[in-house]
TITOR-334184 format. One line per field, with one value per residue: residue number from 1; chain; z, x, y of N, C-alpha, C in turn. Coordinates in steps of 0.02 Angstrom, whole numbers, plus 32768, in hexadecimal, padded with zeros to 4 digits. Each point is the difference from the previous one (the first is absolute). Layout:
N
seq NUM:...
mol A:...
n.up Z:...
n.east X:...
n.north Y:...
ca.up Z:...
ca.east X:...
ca.north Y:...
c.up Z:...
c.east X:...
c.north Y:...
***
This chain:
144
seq 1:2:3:4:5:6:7:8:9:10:11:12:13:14:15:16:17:18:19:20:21:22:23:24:25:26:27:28:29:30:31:32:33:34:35:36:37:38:39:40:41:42:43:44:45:46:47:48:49:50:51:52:53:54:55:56:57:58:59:60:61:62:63:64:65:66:67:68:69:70:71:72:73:74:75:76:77:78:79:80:81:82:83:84:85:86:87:88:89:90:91:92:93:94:95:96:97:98:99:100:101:102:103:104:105:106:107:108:109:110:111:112:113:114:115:116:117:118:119:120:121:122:123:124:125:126:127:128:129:130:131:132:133:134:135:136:137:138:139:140:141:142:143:144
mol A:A:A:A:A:A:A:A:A:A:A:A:A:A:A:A:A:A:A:A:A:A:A:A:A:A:A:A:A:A:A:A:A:A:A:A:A:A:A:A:A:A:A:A:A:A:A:A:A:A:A:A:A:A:A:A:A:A:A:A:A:A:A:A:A:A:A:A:A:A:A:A:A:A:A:A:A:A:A:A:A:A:A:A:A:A:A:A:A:A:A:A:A:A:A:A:A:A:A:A:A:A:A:A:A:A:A:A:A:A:A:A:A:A:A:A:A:A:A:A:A:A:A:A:A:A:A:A:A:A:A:A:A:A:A:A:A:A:A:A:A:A:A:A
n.up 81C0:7FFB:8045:7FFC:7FB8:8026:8033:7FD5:7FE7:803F:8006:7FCF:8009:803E:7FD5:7FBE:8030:8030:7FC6:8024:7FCD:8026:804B:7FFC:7FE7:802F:8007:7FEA:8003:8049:801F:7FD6:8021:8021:7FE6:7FE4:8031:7FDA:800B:8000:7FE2:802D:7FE2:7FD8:8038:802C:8013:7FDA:8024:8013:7FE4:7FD8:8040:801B:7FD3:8022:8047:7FDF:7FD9:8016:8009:7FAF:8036:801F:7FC0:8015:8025:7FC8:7FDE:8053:7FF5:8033:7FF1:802E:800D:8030:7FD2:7FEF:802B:800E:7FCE:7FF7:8045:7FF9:7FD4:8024:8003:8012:7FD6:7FDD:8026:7FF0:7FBE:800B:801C:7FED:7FB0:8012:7FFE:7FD4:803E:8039:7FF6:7FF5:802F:8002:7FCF:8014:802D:7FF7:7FFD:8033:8023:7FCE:7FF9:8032:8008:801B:7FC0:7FD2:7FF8:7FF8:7FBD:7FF0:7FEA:7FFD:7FCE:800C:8000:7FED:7FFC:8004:7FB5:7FFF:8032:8006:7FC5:8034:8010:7FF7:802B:7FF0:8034:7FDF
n.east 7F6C:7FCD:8005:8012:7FD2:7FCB:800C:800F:7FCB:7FE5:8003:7FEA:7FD1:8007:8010:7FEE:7FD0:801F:7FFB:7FE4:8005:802D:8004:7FE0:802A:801C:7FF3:8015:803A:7FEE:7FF9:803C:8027:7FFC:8019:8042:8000:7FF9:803E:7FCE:8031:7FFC:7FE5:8012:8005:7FF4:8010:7FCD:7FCC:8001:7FD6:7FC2:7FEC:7FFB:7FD4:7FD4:8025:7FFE:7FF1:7FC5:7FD8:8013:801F:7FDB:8008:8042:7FED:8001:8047:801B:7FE7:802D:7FCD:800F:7FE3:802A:8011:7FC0:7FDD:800B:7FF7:7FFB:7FF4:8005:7FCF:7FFA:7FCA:801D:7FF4:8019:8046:8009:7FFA:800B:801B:7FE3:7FF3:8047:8026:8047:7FE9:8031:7FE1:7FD8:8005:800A:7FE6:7FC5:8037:8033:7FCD:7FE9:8024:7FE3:7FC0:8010:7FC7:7FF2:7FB8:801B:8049:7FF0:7FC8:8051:8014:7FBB:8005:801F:7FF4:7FC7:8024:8018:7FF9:8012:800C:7FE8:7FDF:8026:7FCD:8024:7FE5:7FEE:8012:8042
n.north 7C6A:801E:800C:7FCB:7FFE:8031:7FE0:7FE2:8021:8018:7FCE:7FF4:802F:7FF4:7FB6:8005:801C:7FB3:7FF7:7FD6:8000:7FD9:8027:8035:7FE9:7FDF:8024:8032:7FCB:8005:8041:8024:7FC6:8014:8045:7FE0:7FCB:7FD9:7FED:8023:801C:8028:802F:8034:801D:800B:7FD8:7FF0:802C:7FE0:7FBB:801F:8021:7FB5:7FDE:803A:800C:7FAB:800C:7FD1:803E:8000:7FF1:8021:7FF9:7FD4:8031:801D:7FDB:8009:802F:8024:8013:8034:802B:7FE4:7FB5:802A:8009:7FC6:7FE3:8041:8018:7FB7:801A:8028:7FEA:8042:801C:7FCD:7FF0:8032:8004:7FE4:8015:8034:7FC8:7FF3:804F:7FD5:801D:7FE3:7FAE:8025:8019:7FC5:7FDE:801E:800D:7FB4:800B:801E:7FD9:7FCD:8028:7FF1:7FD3:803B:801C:7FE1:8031:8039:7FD9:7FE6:802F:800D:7FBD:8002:8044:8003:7FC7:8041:7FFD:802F:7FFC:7FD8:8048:801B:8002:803D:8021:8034:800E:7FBF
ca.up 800F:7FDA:8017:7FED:7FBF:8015:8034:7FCE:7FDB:8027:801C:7FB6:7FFA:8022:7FEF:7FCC:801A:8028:7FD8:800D:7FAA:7FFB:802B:7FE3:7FBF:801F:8023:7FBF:7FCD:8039:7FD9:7FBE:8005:8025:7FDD:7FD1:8003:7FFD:8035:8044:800D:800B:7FD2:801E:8005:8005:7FFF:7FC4:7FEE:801E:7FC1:7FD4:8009:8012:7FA9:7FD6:801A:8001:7FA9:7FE4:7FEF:7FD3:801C:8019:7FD5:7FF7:8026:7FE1:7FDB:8006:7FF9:8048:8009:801F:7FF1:801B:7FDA:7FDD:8038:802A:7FBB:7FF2:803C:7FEC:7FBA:8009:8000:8040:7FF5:7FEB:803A:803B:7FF6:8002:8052:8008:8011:8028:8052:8024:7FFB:7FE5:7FA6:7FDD:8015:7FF1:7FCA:7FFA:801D:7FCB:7FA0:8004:7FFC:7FC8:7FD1:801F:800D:8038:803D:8008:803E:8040:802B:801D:804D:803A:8019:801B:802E:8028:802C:8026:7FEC:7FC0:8003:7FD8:7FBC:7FF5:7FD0:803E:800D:8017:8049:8036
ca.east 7FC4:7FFF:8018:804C:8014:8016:8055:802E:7FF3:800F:804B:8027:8002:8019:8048:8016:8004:8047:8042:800B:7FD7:800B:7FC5:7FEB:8001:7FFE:7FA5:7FBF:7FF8:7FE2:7FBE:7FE3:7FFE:7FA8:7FAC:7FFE:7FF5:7F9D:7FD3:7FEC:801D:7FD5:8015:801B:7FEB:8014:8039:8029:8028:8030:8040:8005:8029:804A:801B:800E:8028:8035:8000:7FEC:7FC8:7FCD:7FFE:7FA9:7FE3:7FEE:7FCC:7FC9:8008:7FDC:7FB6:7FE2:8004:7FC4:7FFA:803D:803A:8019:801A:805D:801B:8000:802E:8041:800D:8003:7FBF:7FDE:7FAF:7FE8:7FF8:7FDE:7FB9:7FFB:8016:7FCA:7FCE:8001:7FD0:802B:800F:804B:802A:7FB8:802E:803C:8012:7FFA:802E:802F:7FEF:801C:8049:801D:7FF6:7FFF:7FAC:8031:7FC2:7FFA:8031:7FD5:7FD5:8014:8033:7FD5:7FE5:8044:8006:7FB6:8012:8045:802A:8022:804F:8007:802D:803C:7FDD:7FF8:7FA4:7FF7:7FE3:8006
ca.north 8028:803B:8029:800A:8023:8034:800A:7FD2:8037:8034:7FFF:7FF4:8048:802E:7FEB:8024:805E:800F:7FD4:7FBE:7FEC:7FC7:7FE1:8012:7FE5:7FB9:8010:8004:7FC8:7FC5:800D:7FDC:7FC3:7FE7:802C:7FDD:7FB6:7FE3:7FD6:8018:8052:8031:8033:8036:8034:8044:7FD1:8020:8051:7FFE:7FFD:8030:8039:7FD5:7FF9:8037:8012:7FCC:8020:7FD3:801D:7FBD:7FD2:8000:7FE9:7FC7:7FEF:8019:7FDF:7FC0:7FFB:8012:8041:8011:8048:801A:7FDE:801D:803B:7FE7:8010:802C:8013:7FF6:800A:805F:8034:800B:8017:7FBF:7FEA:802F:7FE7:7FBE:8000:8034:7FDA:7FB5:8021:8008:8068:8013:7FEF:8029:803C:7FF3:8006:8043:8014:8001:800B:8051:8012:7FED:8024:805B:801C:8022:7FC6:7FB0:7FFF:8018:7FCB:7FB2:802A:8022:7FB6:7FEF:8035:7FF1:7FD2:7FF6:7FC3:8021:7FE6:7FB0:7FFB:8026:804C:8049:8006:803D:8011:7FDC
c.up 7FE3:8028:800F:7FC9:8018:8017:7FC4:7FD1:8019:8015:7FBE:7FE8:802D:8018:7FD1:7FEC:8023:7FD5:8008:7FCA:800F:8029:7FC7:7FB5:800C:8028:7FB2:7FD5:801F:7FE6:7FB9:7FE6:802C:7FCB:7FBE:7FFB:7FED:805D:8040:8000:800F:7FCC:8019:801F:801C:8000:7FBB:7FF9:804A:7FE5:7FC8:8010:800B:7FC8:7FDB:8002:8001:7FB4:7FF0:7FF0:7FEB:8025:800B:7FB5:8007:803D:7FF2:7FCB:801A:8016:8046:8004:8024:7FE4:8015:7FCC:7FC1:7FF6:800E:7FBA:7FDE:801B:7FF1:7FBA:7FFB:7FCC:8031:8005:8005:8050:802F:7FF4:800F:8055:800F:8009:8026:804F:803E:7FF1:8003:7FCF:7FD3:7FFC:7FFB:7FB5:7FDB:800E:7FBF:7FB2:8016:7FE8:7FCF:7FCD:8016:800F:805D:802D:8022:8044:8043:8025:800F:8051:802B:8016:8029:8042:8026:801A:8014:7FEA:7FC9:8000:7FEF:7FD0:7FFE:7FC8:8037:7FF1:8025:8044:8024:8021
c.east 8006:8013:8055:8012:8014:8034:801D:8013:800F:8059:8035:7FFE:802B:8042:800B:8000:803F:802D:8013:7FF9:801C:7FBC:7FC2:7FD4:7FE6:7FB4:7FE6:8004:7FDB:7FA6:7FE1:8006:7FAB:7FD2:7FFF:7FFF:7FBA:7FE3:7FE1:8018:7FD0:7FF3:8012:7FBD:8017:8059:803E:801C:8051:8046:8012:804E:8059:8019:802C:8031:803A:7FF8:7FDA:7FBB:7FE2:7FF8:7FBD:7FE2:7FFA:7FC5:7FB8:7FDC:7FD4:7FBC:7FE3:800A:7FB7:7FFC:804E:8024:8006:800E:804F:8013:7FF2:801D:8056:801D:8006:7FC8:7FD0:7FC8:7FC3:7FEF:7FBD:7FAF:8005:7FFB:7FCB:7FB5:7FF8:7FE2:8052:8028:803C:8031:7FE6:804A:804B:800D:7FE7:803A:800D:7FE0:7FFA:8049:8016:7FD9:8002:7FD8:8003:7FBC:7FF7:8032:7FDD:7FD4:7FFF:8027:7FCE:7FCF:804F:8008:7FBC:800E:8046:8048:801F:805A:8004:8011:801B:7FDB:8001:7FBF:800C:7FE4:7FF2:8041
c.north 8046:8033:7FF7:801A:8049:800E:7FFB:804C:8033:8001:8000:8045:8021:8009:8012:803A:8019:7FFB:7FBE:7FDD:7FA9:7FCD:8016:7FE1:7FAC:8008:800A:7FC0:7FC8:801B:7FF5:7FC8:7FE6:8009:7FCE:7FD7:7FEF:7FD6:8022:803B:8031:802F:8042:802F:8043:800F:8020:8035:8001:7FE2:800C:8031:7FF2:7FF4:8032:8019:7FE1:8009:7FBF:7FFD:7FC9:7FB1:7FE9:7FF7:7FAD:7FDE:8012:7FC0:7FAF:8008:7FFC:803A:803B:804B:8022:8018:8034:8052:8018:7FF7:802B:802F:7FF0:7FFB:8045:7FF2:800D:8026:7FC4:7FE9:801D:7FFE:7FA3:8008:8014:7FDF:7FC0:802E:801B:8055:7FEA:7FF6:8030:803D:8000:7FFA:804B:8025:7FF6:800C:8049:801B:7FEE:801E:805B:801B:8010:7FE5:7FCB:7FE3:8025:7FE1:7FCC:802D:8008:7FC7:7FF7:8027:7FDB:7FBC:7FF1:7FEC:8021:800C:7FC2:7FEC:8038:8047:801D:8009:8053:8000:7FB8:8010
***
């Protein structure tokens, strides 16, 4: 079911944010084993940017291409590939028109920090500060 893809994703990120890269790694190959099967597999959605971010962090980024490949693919998939390709400008406009503000802000965050654009970091920090959540990625935030 498609809401186990999530747990599956969510939990494969937040293991590979711990360093767990073995559990970790054994979740992102169960998901991209589903997303790639023809028979019945659900396709990715939001889902992705969660393992986008687990990939990334286990150095297997390009992985989410062979799910692209099998031709299930939703507005997420390529969002979450790009995100995990470090283009994050790219991401953020893609996040932006699918309507999702925190993936939107989050990859804004990182194409700030990776081109030095100090705007682009401020206005992913004060979408972060305005719902509470800016220790999450470990960015100090002024007057929390």
């Amino acid at each position: 079911p498609w809401f186990l893809n999530q747990a599956i994703a969510f939990r494969a990120r937040v293991l590979a944010q711990l360093g767990d890269s073995d559990e970790a790694g054994a979740l992102a190959d169960e998901l991209l084993a589903i997303w790639t099967r023809a028979e019945g597999a659900t396709a990715p959605g939001y889902d992705a940017v969660d393992l986008a971010i687990a990939l990334t962090e286990l150095g297997r980024a390009g992985e989410l291409d062979r799910v692209a490949a099998s031709n299930r693919t939703t507005r997420w998939l390529p969002a979450a590939i790009a995100l995990a390709e470090g283009r994050f400008g790219e991401a953020a406009r893609l996040f932006r028109e699918i309507g999702s503000v925190p993936d939107e802000a989050y990859a804004q965050l990182l194409d700030g920090r990776k081109t030095g654009d100090q705007g682009e970091v401020r206005s992913a920090l004060d979408f972060y500060r305005r719902v509470g959540a800016s220790s999450l990625l470990g960015a100090p935030v002024e007057g929390r």
